[in-house]
ZADRENTI-299670 format. One line per 5 residues: their letters; for each residue x, y, z of C-alpha. Coordinates in nm, 3 decimals. Layout:
N
A) X,Y,Z ~ ...
// end
This chain:
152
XXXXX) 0.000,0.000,0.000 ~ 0.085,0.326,-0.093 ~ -0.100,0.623,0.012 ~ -0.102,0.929,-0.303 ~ -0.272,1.256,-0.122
XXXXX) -0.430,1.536,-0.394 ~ -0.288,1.799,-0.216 ~ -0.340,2.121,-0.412 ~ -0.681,2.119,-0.190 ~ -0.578,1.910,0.107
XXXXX) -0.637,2.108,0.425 ~ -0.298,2.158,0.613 ~ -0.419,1.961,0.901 ~ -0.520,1.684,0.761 ~ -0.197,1.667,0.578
XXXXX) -0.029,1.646,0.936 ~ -0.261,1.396,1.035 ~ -0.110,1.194,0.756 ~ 0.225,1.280,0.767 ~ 0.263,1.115,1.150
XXXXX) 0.055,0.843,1.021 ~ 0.324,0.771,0.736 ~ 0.577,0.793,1.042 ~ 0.431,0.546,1.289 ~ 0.359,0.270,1.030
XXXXX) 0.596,0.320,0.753 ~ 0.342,0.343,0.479 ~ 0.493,0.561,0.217 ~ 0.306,0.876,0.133 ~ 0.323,1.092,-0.173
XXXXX) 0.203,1.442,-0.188 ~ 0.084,1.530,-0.558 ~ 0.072,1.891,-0.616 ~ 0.146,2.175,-0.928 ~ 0.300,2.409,-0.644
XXXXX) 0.611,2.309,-0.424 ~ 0.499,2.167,-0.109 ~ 0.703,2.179,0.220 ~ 0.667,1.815,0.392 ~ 0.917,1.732,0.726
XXXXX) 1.226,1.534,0.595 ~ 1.178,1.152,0.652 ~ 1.167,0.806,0.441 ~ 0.923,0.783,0.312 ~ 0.720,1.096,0.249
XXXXX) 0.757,1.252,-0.107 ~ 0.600,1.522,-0.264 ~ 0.560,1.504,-0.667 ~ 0.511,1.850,-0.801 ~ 0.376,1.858,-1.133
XXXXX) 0.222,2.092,-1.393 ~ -0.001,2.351,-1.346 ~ -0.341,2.233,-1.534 ~ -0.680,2.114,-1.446 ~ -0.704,1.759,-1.326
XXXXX) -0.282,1.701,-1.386 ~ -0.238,1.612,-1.076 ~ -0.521,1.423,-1.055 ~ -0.385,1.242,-1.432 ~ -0.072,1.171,-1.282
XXXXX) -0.241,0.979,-0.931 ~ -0.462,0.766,-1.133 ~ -0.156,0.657,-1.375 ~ 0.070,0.564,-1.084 ~ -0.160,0.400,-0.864
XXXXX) -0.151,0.033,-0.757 ~ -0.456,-0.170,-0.632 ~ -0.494,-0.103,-0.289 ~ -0.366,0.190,-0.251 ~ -0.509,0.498,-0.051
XXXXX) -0.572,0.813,-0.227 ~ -0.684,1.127,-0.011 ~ -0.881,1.395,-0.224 ~ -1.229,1.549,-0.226 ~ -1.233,1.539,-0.563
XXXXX) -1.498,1.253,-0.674 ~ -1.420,1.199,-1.019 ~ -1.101,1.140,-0.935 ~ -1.220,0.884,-0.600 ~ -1.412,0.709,-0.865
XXXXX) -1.136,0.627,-1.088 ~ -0.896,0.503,-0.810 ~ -1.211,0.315,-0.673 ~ -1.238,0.153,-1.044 ~ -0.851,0.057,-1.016
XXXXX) -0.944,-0.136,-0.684 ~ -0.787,0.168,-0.478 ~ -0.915,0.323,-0.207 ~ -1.019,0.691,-0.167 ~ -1.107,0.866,0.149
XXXXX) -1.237,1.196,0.176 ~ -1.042,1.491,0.399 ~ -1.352,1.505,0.585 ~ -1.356,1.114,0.652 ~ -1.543,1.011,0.417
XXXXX) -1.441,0.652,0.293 ~ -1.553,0.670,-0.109 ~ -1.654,0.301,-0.212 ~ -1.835,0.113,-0.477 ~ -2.168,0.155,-0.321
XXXXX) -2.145,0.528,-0.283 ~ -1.953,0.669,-0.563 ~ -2.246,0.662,-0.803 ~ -2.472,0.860,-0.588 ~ -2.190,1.150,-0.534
XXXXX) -2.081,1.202,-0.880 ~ -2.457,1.248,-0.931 ~ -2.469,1.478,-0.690 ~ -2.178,1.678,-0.819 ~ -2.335,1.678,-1.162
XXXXX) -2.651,1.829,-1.025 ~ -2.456,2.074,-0.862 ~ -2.207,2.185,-1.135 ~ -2.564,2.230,-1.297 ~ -2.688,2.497,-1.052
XXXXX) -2.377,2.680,-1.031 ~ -2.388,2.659,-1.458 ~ -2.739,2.825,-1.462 ~ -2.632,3.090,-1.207 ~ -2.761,2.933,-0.850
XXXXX) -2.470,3.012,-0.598 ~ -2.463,2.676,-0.439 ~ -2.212,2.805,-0.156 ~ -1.906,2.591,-0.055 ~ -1.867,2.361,0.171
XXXXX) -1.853,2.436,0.567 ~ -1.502,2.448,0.759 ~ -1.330,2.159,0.843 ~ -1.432,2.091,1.196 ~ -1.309,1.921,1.474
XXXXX) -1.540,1.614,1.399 ~ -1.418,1.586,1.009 ~ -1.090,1.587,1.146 ~ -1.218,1.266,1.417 ~ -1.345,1.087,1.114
XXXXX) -1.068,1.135,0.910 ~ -0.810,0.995,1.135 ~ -1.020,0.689,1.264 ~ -1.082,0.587,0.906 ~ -0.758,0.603,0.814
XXXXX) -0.616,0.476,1.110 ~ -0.884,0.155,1.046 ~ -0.755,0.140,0.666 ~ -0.421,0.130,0.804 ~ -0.423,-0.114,1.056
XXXXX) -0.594,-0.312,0.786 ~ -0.287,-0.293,0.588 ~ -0.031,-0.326,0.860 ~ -0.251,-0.658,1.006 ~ -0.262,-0.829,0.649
XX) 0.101,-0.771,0.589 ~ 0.272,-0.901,0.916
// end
């Protein structure tokens, strides 16, 4: 397992949440971004800075990825594609994507991108709260152990 983060939009806290994760159990982590990142020196945590462009970074996850490995992003086309290559993608604000549920989001997006077309300000979405942050870290932490138990 490998776990690829879509960090242009990742929330700076989540992305420490991650980086001690990548510390306790070894899992390697690589930050994909089109800006230089700064990430704490250690084995095992990369960042891959590539072009400025829509969806490049998102091109360049989806061509490296393995099955099984963890992608972090809010972006849903891009969860369903890594959920199509047997990946998994969990949301910043802990929300595991999955076969069952990836449908109904992109729909939802659609719908929305539809509003915002016709002129309907559709708002953004809340701050990150203390509870996202909760959710985040217990389902990774459960992915994780997953991982860690299967391979030992």
């Amino acid at each position: 397992m490998k776990i690829w983060v879509d960090a242009d939009a990742c929330p700076a806290v989540i992305k420490d949440i991650l980086f001690r994760a990548a510390e306790r159990t070894g899992v390697p982590l690589t930050l994909v971004a089109n800006h230089p990142l700064r990430v704490p020196r250690s084995h095992g945590i990369d960042v891959l800075q590539v072009a400025s462009g829509a969806d490049v970074a998102d091109q360049e996850i989806v061509k490296r990825l393995n099955a099984g490995d963890l992608v972090i992003t809010a972006d849903i086309p891009l969860a369903s594609e890594v959920i199509e290559k047997a990946g998994h993608a969990l949301n910043p604000r802990g929300e595991l994507y999955s076969a069952d549920n990836i449908r109904g989001r992109l729909n939802i997006r659609d719908f929305m991108d539809t509003l915002r077309a016709s002129g309907i300000d559709t708002g953004g979405p809340p701050p990150l709260s203390q509870r996202d942050r909760q959710s985040f870290a217990n389902n990774l932490d459960t992915l994780l152990t997953r991982y860690v138990v299967k391979n030992t």
